[in-house]
C-alpha positions as CSV (number, residue, x, y, z in Angstrom):
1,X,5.7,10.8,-24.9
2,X,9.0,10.0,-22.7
3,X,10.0,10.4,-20.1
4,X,12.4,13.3,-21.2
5,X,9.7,15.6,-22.2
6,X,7.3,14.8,-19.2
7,X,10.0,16.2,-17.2
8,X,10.4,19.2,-19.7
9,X,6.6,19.8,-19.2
10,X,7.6,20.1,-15.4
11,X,10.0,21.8,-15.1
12,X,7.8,24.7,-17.4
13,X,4.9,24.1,-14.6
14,X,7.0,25.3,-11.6
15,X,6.9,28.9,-12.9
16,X,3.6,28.7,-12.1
17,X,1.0,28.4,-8.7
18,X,1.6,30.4,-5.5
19,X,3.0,29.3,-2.2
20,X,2.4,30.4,1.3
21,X,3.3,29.5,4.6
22,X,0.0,27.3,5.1
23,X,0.3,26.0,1.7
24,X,1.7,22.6,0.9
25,X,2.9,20.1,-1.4
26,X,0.6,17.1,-2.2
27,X,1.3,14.0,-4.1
28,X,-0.5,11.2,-5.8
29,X,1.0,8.2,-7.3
30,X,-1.5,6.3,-9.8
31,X,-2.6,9.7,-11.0
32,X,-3.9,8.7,-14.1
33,X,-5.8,5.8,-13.2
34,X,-9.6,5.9,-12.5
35,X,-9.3,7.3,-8.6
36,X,-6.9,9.5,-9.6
37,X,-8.1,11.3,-12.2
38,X,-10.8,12.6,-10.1
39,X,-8.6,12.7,-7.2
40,X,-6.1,14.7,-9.0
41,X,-9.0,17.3,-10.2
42,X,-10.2,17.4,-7.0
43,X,-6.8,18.4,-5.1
44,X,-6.1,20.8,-8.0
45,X,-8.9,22.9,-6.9
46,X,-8.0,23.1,-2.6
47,X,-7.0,25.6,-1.5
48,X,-4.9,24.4,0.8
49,X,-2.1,22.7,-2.0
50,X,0.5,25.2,-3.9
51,X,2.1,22.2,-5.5
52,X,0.1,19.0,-6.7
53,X,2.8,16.6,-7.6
54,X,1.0,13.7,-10.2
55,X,3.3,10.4,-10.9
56,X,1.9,7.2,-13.0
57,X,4.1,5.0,-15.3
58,X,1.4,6.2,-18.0
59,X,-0.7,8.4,-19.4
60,X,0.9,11.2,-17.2
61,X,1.4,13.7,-19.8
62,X,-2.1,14.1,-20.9
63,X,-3.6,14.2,-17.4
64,X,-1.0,16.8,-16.7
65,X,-1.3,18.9,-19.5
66,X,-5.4,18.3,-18.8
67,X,-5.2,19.6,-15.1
68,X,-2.6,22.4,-16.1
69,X,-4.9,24.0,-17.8
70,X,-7.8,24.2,-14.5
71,X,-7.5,28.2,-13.4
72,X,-6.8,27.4,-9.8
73,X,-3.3,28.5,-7.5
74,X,-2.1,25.3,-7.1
75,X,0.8,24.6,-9.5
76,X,1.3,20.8,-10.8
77,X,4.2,18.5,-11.7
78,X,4.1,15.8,-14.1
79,X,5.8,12.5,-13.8
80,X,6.0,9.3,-15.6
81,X,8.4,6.2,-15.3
82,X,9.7,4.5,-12.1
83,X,12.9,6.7,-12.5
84,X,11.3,9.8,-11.5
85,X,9.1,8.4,-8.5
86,X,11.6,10.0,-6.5
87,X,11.7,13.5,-8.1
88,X,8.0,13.3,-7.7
89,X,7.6,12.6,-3.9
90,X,10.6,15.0,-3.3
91,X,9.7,17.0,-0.2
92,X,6.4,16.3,-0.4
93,X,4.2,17.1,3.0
94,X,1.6,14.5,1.9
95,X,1.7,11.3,-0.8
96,X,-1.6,9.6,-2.2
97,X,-1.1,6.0,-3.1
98,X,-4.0,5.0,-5.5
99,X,-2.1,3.2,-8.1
100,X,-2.0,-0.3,-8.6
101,X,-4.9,-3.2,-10.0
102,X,-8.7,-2.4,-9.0
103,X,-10.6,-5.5,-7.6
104,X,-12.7,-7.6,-10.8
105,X,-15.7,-9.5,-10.2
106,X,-14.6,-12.7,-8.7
107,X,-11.2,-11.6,-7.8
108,X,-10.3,-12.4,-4.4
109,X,-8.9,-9.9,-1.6
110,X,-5.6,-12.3,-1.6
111,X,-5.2,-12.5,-5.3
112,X,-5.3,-8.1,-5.0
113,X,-2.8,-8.3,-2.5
114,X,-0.2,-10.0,-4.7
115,X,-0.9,-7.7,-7.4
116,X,-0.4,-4.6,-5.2
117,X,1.6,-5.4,-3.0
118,X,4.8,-4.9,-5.1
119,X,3.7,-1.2,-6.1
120,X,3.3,-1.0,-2.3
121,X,6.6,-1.9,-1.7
122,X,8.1,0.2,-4.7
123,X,6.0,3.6,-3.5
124,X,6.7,3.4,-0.1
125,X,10.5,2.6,-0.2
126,X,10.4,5.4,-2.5
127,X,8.3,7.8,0.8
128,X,11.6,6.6,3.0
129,X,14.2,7.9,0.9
130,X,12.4,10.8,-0.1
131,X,9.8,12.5,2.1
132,X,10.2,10.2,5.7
133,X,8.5,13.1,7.4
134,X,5.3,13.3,5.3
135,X,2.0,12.0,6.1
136,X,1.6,9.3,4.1
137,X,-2.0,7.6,3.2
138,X,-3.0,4.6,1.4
139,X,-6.1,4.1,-0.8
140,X,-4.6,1.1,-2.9
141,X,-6.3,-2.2,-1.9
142,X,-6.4,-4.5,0.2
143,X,-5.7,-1.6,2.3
144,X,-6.3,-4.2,5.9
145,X,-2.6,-5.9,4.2
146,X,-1.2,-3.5,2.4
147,X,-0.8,-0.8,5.3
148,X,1.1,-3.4,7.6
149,X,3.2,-4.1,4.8
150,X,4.1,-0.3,4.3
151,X,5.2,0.0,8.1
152,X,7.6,-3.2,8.1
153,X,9.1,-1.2,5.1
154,X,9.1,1.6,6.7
155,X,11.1,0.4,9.8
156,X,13.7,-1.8,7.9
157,X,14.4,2.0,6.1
158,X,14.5,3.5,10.5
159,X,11.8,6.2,9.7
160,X,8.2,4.6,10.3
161,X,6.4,6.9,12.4
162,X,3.1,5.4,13.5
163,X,1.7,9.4,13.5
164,X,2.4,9.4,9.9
165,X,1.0,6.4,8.5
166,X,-3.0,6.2,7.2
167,X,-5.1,3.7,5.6
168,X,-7.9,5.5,4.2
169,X,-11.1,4.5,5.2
170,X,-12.7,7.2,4.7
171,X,-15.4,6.0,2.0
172,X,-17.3,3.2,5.0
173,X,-18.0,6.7,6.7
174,X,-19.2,8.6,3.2
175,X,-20.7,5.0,2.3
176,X,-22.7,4.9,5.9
177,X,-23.6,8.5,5.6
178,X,-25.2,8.4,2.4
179,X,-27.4,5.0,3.3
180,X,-28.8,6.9,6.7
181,X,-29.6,9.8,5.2
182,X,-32.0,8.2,2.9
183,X,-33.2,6.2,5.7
184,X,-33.7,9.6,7.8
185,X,-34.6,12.0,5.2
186,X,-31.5,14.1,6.4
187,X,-28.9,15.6,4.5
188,X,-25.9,13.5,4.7
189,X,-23.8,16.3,6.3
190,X,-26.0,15.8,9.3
191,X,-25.3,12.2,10.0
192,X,-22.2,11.9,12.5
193,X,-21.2,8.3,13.1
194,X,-18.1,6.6,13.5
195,X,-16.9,3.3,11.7
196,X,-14.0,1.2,13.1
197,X,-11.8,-1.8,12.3
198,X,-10.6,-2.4,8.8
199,X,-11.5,-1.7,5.0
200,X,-13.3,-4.9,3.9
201,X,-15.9,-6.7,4.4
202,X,-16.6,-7.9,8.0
203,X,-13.6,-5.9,9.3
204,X,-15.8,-2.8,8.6
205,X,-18.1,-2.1,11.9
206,X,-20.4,0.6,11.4
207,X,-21.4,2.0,15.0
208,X,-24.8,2.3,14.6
209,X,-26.0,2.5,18.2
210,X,-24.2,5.8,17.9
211,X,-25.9,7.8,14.9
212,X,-26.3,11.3,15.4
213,X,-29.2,11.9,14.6
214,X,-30.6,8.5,16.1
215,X,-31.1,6.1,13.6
216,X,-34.0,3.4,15.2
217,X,-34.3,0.0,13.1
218,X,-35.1,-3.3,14.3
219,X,-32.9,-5.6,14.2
220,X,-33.6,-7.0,10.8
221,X,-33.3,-3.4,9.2
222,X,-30.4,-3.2,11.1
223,X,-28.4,-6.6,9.8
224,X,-29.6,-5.3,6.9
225,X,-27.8,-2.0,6.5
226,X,-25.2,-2.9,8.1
227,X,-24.3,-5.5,5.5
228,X,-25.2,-3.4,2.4
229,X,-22.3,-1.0,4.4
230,X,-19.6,-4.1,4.9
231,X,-20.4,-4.7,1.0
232,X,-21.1,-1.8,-0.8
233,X,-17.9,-2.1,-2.8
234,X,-19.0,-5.4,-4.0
235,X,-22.2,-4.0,-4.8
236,X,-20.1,-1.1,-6.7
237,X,-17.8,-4.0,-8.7
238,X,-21.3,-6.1,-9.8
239,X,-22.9,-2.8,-11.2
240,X,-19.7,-2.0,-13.4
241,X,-19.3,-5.2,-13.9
242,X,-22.2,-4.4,-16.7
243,X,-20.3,-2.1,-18.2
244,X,-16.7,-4.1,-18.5
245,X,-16.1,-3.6,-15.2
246,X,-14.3,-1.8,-12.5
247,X,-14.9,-0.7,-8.8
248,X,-15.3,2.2,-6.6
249,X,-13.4,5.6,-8.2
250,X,-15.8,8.3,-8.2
251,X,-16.5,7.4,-4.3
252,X,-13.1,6.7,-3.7
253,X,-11.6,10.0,-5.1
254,X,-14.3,11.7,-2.9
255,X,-13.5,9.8,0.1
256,X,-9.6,10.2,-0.5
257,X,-10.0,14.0,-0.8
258,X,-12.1,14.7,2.4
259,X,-9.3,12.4,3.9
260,X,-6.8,14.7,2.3
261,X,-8.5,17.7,3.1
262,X,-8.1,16.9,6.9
263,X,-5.3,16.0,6.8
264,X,-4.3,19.5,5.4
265,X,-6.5,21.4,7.9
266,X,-4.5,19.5,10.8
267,X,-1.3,20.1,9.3
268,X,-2.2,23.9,9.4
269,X,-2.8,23.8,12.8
270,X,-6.1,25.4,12.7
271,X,-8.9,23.3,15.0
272,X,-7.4,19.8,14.4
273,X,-10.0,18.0,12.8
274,X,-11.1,14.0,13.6
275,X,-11.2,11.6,11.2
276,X,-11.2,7.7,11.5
277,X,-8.2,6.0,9.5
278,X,-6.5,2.4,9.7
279,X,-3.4,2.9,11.4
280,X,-0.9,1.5,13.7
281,X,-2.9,1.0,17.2
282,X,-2.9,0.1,20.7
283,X,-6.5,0.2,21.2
284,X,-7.5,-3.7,20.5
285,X,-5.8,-6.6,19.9
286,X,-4.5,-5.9,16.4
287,X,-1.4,-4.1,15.5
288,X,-3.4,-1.7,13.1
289,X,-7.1,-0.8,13.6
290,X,-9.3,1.8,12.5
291,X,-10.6,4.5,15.3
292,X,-11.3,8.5,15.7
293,X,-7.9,10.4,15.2
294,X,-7.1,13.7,16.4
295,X,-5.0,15.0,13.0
296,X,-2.5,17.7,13.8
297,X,0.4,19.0,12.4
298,X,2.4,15.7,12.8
299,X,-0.1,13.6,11.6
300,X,-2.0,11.4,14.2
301,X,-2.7,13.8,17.8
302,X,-4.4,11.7,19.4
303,X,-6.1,8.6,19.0
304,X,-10.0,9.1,20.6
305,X,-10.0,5.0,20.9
306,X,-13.0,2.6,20.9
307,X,-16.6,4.0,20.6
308,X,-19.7,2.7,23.2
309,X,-20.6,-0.3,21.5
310,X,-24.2,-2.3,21.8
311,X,-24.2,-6.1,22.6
312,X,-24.7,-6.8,18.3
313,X,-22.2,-4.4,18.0
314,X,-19.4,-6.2,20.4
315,X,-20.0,-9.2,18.3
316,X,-19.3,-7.5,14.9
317,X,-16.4,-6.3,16.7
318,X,-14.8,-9.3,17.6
319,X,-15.2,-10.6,14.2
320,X,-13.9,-7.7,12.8
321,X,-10.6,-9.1,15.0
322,X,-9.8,-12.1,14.4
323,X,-10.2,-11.0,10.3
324,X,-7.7,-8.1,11.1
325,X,-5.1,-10.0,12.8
326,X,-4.9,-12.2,9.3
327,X,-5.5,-9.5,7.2
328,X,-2.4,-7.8,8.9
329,X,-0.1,-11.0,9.0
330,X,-0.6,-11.6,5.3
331,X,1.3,-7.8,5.1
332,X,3.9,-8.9,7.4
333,X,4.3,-12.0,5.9
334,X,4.6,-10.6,2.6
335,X,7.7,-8.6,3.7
336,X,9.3,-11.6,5.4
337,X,9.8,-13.6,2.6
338,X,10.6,-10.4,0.1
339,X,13.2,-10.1,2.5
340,X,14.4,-13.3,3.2
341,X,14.2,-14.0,-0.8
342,X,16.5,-10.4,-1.2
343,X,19.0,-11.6,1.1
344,X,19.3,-15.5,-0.7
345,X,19.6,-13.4,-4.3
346,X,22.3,-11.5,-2.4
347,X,24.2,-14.5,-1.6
348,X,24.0,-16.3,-4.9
């Protein structure tokens, strides 16, 4: 199908879904991949979104027609092609960015970057023109590069607003939650702890020392869990790897929508909620980090800062770091030479 007749589809799909005041319009770019699919589903069903926006340069008119038939409120748009990115982020309050190339066994973090970072690029140039004003979270990895990248975009286009930017890291937390409630015997609902730093590896700090309810391991058992946490998504990549491979979506489309969700519930106003996300940051050395945030209607509140961390804790901390800082340089970097290559095409 064409792109023609995907916007025919939509334009049929606005007569329908209801809109109120605390209502709003959600987007997600890479709808029809494996995160968002189920992330699509999921959103299709809150009740906080009148208008789900879905946008993929395939496959969009089958996972449009698919969720158009789900008897929820929320109404749905269709998209397909680069040429209609912009009709589908148009006036949207939030925008989803899980498109792009999922990590392979054996790939790299580096070699994901320079496959993603170019639909980075493309999506959020599209977010400046657009919707400048909308909260804007990314799920597409490496999310430690790939959110640096977005805000150098950002402030070439003179609209990045550190409030409105957000790595989503919200599948460490569902990730840790899960592990120490089988270690407790709790449900994982009742397991409050935050994780800090980045979205990869050692960048990811699990706060252990400040489970609620107290989690006591020695410090092998600790090591332990704490590096079944750092790699779970490698763990995730190995066991689909038996199958032809993949990574995380299921978890990820979870994780994405209880980000989403919160970020809905502060836009409303109502008892802004606290998440932890990757943004821009003052709190440690590195120019984005990962902390508690106070969501509100303008995106980032407040930022609760650092957590009480243990002595083991400091160290994974300060390895987390010096791993950030290069994480985020490769993103600025990136941008740099797109930039300075541009301006040479320009001249030629």
């Amino acid at each position: 199908m064409n792109s023609l007749k995907v916007r025919q589809i939509t334009r049929l799909a606005r007569n329908f879904g209801t809109t109120t005041k605390n209502n709003f319009k959600v987007a997600v770019v890479g709808a029809s991949g494996g995160i968002g699919q189920p992330l699509s589903l999921l959103l299709k069903r809150h009740e906080l979104v009148s208008k789900l926006s879905i946008y993929d340069v395939m496959r969009t008119p089958g996972v449009f027609t698919d969720l158009s038939h789900i008897d929820t409120k929320a109404s749905i748009e269709g998209f397909q092609c680069a040429e209609n990115l912009p009709a589908a982020l148009d006036e949207a309050q939030v925008v989803l960015l899980v498109g792009g190339v999922a990590r392979q066994p054996g790939m790299k973090r580096d070699d994901l970057f320079n496959k993603n970072a170019s639909v980075v690029e493309e999506v959020t140039t599209v977010v400046a023109a657009k919707c400048p004003k909308a909260l804007f979270a990314i799920v597409t990895n490496p999310v430690n590069s790939c959110v640096p990248l977005a805000a150098e975009i950002l402030k070439k286009k003179n609209v990045f607003d550190p409030k409105r930017l957000f790595g989503v890291t919200t599948l460490d937390l569902v990730r840790s939650r899960t592990f120490i409630s089988e270690i407790l015997k709790v449900a994982p609902s009742k397991v409050l702890m935050p994780v800090i730093g980045g979205h990869s590896g050692i960048t990811i700090v699990p706060v252990l020392s400040q489970c609620k309810p107290p989690l006591k391991l020695d410090k092998e058992k600790t090591k332990k869990l704490v590096e079944r946490i750092q790699h779970a998504g490698t763990e995730v990549v190995k066991a689909k790897d038996l199958d032809g491979g993949g990574s995380a979506t299921l978890s990820m489309a979870h994780s994405a929508a209880v980000f989403t969700d919160a970020l809905l519930k502060g836009l409303k106003g109502d008892c802004p909620p606290v998440k932890c996300s990757y943004v821009a940051s003052d709190v440690t050395e590195c120019a984005f980090f990962s902390t508690a945030l106070k969501l509100g209607k303008n995106g980032v509140e407040k930022n609760l800062g650092l957590p009480k961390l243990n002595e083991d804790e400091e160290k994974l901390f300060c390895a987390a770091v010096e791993q950030l800082k290069k994480d985020i340089q490769k993103g600025v970097d990136y941008f740099k030479k797109k930039n300075k290559d541009d301006k040479k095409g320009k001249k030629c």
